[in-house]
C-alpha positions as CSV (number, residue, x, y, z in Angstrom):
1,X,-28.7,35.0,-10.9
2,X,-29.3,32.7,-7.9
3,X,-27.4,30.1,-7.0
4,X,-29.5,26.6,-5.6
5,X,-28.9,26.3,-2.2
6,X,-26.4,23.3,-2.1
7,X,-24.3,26.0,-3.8
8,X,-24.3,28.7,-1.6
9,X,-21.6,26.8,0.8
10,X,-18.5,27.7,-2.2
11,X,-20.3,29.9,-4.4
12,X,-22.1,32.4,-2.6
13,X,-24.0,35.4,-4.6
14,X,-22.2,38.4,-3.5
15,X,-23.2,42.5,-3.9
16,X,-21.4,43.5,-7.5
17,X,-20.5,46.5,-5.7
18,X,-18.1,45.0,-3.2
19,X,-16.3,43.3,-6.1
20,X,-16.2,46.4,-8.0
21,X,-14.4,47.7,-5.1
22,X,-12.0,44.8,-4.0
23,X,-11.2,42.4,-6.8
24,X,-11.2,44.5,-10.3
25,X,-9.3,47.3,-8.9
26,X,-7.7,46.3,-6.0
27,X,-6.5,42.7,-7.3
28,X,-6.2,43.1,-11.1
29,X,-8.5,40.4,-11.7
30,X,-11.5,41.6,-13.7
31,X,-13.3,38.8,-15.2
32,X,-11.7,37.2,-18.7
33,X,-13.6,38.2,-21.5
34,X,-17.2,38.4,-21.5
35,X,-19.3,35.2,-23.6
36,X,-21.3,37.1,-25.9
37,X,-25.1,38.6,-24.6
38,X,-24.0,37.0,-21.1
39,X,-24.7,39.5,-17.9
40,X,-22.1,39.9,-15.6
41,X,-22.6,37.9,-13.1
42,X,-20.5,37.6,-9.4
43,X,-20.6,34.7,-7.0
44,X,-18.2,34.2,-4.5
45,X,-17.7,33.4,-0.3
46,X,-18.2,36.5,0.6
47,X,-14.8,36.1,3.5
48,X,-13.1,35.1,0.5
49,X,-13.4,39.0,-1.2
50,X,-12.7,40.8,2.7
51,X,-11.4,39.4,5.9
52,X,-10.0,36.3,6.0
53,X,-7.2,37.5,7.6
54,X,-8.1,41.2,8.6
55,X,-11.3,43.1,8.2
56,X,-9.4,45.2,5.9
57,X,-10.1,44.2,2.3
58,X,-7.0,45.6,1.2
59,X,-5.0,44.1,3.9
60,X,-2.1,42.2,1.7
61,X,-2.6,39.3,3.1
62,X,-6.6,39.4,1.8
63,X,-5.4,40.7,-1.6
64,X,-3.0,37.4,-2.1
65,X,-5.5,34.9,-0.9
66,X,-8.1,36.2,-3.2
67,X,-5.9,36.0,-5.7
68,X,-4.4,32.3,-5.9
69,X,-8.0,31.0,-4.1
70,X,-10.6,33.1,-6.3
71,X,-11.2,32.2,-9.8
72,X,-13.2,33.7,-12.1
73,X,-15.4,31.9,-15.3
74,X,-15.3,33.7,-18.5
75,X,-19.2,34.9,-18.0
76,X,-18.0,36.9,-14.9
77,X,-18.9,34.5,-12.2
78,X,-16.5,33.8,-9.3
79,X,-15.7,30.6,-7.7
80,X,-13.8,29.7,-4.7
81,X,-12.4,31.0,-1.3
82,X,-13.1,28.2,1.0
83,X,-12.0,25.4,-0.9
84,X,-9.4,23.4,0.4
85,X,-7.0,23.3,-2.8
86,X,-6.2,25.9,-5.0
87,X,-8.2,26.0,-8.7
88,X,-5.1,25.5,-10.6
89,X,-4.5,22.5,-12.4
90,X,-1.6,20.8,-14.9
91,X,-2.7,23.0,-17.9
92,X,-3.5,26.2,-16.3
93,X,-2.2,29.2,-17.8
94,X,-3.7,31.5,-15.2
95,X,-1.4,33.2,-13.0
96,X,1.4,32.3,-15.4
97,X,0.7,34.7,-18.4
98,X,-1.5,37.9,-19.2
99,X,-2.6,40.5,-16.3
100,X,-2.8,37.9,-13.4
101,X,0.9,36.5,-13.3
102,X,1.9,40.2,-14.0
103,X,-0.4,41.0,-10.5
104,X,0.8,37.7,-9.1
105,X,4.6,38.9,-8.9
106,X,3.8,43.0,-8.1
107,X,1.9,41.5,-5.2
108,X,4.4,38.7,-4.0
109,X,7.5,41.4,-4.4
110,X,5.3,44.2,-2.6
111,X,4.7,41.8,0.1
112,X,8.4,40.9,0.6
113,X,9.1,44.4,0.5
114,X,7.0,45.9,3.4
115,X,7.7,43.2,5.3
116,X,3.9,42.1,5.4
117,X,4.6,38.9,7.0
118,X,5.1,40.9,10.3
119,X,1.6,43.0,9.8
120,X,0.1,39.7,11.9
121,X,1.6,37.3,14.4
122,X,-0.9,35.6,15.3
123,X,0.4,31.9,14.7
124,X,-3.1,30.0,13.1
125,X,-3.0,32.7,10.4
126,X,0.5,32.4,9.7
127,X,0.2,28.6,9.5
128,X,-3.2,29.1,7.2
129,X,-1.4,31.8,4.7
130,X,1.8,29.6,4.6
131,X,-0.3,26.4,3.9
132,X,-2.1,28.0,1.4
133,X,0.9,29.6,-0.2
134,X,2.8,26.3,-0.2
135,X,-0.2,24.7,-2.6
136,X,0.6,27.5,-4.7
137,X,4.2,27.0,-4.8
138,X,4.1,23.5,-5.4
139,X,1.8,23.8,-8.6
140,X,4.5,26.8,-10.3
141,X,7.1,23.6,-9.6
142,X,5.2,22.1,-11.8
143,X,4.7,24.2,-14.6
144,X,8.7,25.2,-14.6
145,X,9.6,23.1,-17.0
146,X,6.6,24.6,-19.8
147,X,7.2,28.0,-18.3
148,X,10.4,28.8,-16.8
149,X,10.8,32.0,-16.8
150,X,6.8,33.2,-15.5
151,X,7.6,30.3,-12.7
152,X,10.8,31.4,-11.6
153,X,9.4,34.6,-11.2
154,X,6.9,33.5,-8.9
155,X,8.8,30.5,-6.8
156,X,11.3,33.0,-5.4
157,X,9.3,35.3,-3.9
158,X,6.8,32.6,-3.0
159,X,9.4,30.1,-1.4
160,X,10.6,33.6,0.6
161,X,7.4,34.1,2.0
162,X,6.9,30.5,2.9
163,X,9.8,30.9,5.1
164,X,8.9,34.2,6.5
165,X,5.6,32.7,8.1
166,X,7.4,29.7,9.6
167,X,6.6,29.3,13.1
168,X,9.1,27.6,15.8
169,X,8.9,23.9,17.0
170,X,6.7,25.4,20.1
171,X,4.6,27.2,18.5
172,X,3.7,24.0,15.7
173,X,3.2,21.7,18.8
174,X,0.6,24.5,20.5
175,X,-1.6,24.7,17.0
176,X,-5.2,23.6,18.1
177,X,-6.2,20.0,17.8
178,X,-9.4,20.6,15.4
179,X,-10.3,17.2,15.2
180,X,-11.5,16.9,19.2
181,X,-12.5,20.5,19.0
182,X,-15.3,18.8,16.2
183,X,-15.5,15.6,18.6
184,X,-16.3,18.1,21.7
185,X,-19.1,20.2,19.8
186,X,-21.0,17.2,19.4
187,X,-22.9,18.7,16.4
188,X,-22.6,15.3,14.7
189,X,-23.4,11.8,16.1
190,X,-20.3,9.8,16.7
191,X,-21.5,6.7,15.0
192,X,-24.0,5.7,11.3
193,X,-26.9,5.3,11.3
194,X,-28.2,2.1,9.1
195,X,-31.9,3.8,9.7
196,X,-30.7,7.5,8.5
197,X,-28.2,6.5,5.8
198,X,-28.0,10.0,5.0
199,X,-27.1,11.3,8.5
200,X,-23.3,12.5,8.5
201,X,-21.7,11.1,11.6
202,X,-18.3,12.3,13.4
203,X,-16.7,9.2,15.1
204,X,-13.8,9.7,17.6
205,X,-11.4,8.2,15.6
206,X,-8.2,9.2,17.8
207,X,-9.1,7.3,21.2
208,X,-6.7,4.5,21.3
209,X,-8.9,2.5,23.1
210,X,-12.2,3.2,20.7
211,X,-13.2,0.8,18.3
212,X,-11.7,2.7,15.0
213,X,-8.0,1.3,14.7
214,X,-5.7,3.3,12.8
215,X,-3.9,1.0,10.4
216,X,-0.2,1.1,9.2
217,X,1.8,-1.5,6.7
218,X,4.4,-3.9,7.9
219,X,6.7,-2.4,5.8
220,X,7.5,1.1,6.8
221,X,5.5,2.6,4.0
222,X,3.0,5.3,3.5
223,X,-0.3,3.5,4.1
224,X,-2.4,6.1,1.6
225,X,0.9,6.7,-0.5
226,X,-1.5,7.8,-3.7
227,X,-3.0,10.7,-1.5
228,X,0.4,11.6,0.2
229,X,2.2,11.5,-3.5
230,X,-1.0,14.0,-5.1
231,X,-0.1,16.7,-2.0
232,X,3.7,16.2,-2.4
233,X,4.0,16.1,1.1
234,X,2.1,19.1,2.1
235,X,-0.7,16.8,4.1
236,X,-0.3,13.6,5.9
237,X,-3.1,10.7,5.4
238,X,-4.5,8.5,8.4
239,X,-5.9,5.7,7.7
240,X,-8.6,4.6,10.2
241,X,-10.5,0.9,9.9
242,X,-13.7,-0.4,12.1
243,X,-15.4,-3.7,11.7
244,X,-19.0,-3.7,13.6
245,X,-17.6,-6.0,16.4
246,X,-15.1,-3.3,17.4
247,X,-11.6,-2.8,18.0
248,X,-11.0,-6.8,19.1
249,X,-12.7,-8.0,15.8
250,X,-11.0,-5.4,13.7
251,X,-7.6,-6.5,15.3
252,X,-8.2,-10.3,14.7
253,X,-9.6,-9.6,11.0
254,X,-5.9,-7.5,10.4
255,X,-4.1,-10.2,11.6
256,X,-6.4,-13.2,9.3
257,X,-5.6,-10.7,6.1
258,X,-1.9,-11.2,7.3
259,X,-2.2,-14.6,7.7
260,X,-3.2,-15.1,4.0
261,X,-0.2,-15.3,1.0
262,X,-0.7,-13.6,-1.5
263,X,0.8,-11.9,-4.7
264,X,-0.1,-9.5,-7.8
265,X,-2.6,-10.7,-10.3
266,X,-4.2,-9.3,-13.1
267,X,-7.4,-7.6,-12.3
268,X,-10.1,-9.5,-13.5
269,X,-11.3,-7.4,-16.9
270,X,-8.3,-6.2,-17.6
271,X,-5.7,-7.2,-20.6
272,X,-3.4,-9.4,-19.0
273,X,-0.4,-6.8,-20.2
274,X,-2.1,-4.0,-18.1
275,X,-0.3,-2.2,-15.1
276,X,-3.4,-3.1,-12.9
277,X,-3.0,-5.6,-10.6
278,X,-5.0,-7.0,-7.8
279,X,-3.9,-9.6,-5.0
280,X,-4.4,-13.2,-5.3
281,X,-5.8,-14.8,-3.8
282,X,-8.5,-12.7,-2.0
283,X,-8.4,-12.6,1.8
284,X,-11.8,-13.4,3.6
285,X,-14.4,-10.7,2.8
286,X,-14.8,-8.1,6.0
287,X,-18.8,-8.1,6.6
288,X,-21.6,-5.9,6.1
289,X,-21.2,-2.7,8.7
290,X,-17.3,-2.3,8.3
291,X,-16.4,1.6,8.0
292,X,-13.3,2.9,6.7
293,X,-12.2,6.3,7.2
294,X,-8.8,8.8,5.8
295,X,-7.9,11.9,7.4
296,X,-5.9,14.3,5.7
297,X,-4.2,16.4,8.5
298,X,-1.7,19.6,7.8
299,X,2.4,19.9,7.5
300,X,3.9,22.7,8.3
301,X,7.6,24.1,7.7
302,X,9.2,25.4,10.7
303,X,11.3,27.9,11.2
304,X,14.4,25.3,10.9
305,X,13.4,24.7,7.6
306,X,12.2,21.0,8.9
307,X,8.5,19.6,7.7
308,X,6.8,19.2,10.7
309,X,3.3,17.0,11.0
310,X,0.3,19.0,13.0
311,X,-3.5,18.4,14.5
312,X,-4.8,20.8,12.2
313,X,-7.5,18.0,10.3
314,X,-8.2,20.1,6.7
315,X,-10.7,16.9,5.6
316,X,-12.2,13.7,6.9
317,X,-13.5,11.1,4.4
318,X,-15.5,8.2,5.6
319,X,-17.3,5.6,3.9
320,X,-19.7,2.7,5.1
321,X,-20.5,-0.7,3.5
322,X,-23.8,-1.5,4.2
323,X,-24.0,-4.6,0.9
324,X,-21.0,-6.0,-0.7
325,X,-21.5,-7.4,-4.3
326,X,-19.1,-9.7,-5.2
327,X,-18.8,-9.0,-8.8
328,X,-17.0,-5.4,-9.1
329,X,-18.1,-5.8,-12.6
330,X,-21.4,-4.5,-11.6
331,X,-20.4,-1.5,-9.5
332,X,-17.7,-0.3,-11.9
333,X,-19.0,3.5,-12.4
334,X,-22.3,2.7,-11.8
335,X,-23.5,5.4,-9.2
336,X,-26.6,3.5,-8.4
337,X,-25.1,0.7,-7.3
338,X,-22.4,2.3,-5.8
339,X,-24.6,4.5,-3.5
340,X,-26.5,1.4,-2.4
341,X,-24.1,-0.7,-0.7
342,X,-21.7,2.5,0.3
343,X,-22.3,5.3,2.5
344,X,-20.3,8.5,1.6
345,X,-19.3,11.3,4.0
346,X,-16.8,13.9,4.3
347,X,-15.6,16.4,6.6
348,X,-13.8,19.7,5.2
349,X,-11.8,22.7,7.0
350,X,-13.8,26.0,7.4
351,X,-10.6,28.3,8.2
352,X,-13.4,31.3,9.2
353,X,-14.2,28.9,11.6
354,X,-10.9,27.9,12.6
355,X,-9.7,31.4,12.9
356,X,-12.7,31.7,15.6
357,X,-12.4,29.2,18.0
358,X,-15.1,26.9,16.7
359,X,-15.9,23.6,15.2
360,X,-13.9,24.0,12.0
361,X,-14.9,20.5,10.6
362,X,-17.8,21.1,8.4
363,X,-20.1,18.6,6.7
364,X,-19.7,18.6,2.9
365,X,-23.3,18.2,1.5
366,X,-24.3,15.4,-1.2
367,X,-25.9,17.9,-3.0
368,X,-22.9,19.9,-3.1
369,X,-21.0,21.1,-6.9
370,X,-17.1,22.0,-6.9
371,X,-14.7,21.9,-9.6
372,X,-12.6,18.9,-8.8
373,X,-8.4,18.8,-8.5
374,X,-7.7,15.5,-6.9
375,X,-6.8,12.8,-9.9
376,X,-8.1,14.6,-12.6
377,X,-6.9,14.8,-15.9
378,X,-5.3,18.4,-15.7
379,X,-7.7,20.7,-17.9
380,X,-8.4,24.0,-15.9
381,X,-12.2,23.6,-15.8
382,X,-12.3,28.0,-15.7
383,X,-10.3,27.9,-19.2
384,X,-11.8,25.3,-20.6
385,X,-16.0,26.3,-19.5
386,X,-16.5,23.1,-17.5
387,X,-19.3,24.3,-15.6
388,X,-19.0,22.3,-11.4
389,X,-19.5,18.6,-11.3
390,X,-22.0,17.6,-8.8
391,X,-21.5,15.5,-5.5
392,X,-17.7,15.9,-4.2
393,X,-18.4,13.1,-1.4
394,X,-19.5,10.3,-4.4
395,X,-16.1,11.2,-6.4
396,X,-14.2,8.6,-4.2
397,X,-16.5,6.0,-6.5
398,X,-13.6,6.2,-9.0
399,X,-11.3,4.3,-6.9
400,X,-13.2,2.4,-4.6
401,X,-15.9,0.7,-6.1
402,X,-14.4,-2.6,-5.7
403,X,-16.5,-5.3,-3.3
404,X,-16.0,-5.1,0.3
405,X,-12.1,-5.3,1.1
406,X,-10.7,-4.9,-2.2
407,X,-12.0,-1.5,-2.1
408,X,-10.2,-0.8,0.5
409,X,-6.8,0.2,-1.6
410,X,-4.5,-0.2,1.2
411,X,-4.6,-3.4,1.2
412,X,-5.5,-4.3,-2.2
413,X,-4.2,-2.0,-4.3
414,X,-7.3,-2.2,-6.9
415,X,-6.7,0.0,-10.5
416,X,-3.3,1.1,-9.5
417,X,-0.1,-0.3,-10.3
418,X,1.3,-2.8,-8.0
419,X,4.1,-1.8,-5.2
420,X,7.9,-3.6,-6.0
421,X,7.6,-6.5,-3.0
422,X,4.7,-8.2,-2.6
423,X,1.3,-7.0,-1.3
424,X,1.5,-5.0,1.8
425,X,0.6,-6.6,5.1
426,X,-1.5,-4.4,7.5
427,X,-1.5,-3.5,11.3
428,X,-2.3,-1.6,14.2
429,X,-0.5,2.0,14.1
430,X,-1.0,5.0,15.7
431,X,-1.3,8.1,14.2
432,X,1.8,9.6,15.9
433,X,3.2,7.4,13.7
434,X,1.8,7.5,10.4
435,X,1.9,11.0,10.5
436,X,5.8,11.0,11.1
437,X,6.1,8.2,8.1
438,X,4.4,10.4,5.7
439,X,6.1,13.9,7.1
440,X,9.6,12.1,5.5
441,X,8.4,12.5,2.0
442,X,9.1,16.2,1.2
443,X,12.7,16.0,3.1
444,X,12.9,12.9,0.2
445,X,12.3,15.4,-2.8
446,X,14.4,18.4,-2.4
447,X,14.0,18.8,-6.0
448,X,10.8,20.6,-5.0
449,X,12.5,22.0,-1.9
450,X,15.0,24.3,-3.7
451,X,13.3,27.6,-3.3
452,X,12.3,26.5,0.3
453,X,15.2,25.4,1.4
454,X,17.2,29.4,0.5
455,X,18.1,31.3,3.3
């Protein structure tokens, strides 16, 4: 079968013979069972099945990144490899029962056993297998408490490994800044286009004296706390906020949305005994033109057992407001009219490209499918046959289809439930420190630390 081409980014067709070879055999994962009359059918990144991390397909490091990062439907197709986020979701039973937890902990204990962690030293691959791992370990810390036994047998060696890989203080500071590597490359303009709405741009979002101003709360809190909550940790979240007039005007509008008291009120369509909440009253509107943009940049844990913020950027979301409807009413899931007065884009980590010294930041494609995991309600879409949903970019719709400003949830706080003092009050940060805000969460849970933190 082939794939459309907007697919062939995450689900690339890939020779049946090569996954004869390398993922029934070698990784224990032959396909669940068959739908009836339906040809076998393989699609996959074809890096995802070899050499990520060695041009040896059996390399153990290749064999456990197939495994938690390649999932297969129950017609035989595989999905996966270069997403950002494991497939595994609330209700997943893969990796926890049956053949692929039993392959999950032979392949975790063989690793610790040979001492694989020492086959390759080169520090970006340690940091991308312990990042990748840690997604992994988070999600059995979930599941502990509806499988305790499967998960404990996978968070020991998993937490070990984790440590294993941890690179020094030095050696987290020297990881490559990806973000101006993407800036440098120039294969993006650095500002929209109102004539080519469709154009993805790549603005320099980290020069303190540019007109994006990254944008932090009065209070000391997490400015994307919804985000930084989701990735327990793992990832901080920049928030980054342009009016058309610049850095000055952006400045002066932060400090007129300060100037303005205000406190929670029911959200207009909403019972008046539900959680949602929205500020009252309304600050000025921020006019036609304003961008808004959240980068999600990588935490590692270092050797010291400390969570430590880096420059590796694993996604850039952007979004542009070229018409602002007053009535939210109108735009509520209403893809139309959401398209019309937004303009979507979003940046995601290639970690071939990484891993080669090039632009890593890669423009995600609005006619791109993927099986979502941010927000969702938990069903694993491989065990339950939810074929990919269509458009990744236009998924931010959900939350911030509000007009103008109150879409903007940092300071308004649309659909979700209010924060204990009153509204937050915005500012000029820097992402130096935003990035050490959010990198306090995980040292605040240590009940998901307890595997981690063994030595």
């Amino acid at each position: 079968m082939l794939e459309s081409a907007p697919m062939k980014r995450s689900v690339i067709c890939f020779g049946a013979f090569i996954l004869a070879l390398f993922v029934p055999q070698k990784d224990g994962r032959q396909a669940p069972e068959q739908v009836a009359g339906a040809p076998t059918q393989y699609v996959i990144a074809p890096w995802a099945a070899t050499d990520l991390y060695s041009t040896d397909p059996t390399h153990p490091w290749n064999r456990l990144f197939r495994l938690f990062y390649v999932r297969a439907t129950p017609n035989g197709h595989l999905y996966g490899g270069d997403e950002l986020d494991p497939y595994l979701w609330q209700q997943t039973r893969y990796l926890l029962q049956g053949p692929s937890h039993d392959e999950a902990v032979k392949l975790l204990n063989g690793f610790l056993q040979t001492h694989a962690e020492q086959l390759i030293t080169d520090p970006l691959r340690r940091t991308l297998m312990q990042r990748d791992l840690w997604a992994v370990y988070d999600w059995v810390v979930m599941r502990k408490q509806d499988h305790p036994e499967a998960a404990l047998k996978l968070l020991k060696p998993l937490g070990e490994i984790i440590r294993r890989l941890a690179l020094t203080q030095d050696q987290i500071q020297a990881l490559p800044d990806n973000y101006q590597t993407a800036v440098r490359a120039k294969d993006f303009p650095s500002n929209a286009d109102a004539a080519h709405r469709e154009a993805a741009f790549l603005p320099d979002l980290f020069n303190p004296d540019g007109p994006w101003v990254c944008v932090g709360q009065q209070k000391e809190r997490p400015v994307a706390p919804v985000h930084l909550e989701f990735f327990q940790g793992r990832s901080v979240f920049l928030v980054f906020l342009r009016l058309p007039g610049g850095r000055n005007e952006t400045l002066a509008y932060l400090q007129q949305l300060r100037k303005v008291p205000s406190q929670w009120a029911p959200y207009p369509g909403f019972p008046p005994d539900s959680p949602a909440r929205v500020r009252s009253p309304q600050a000025q509107q921020f006019p036609v033109g304003t961008s808004v943009a959240l980068v999600r940049q990588m935490v590692l844990m270092s050797e010291q057992g400390e969570f430590v913020p880096t420059h590796l950027t694993e996604s850039v979301q952007l979004r542009v407001y070229r018409a602002i409807d007053p009535d939210p009413r109108r735009n509520y899931i209403n893809s139309e009219r959401f398209r019309a007065q937004q303009d979507v884009f979003e940046f995601r980590l290639d970690r071939r490209r990484l891993l080669a010294g090039e632009n890593s930041l890669r423009a995600v494609g609005a006619s791109e499918k993927e099986f979502p995991t941010f927000m969702t309600h938990g069903l694993d879409d491989f065990e339950s046959h939810t074929p990919p949903q269509d458009a990744p970019i236009f998924r931010c719709q959900g939350c911030h289809y509000d007009p103008g400003v109150q879409s903007f949830i940092s300071h308004s706080r649309a659909h979700f439930r209010p924060l204990p003092d009153p509204p937050p009050d915005l500012l000029e940060s820097t992402p130096e420190q935003e990035a050490a805000r959010d990198a306090k969460w995980r040292p605040g849970h240590p009940e998901l630390n307890t595997e981690l933190a063994k030595r």
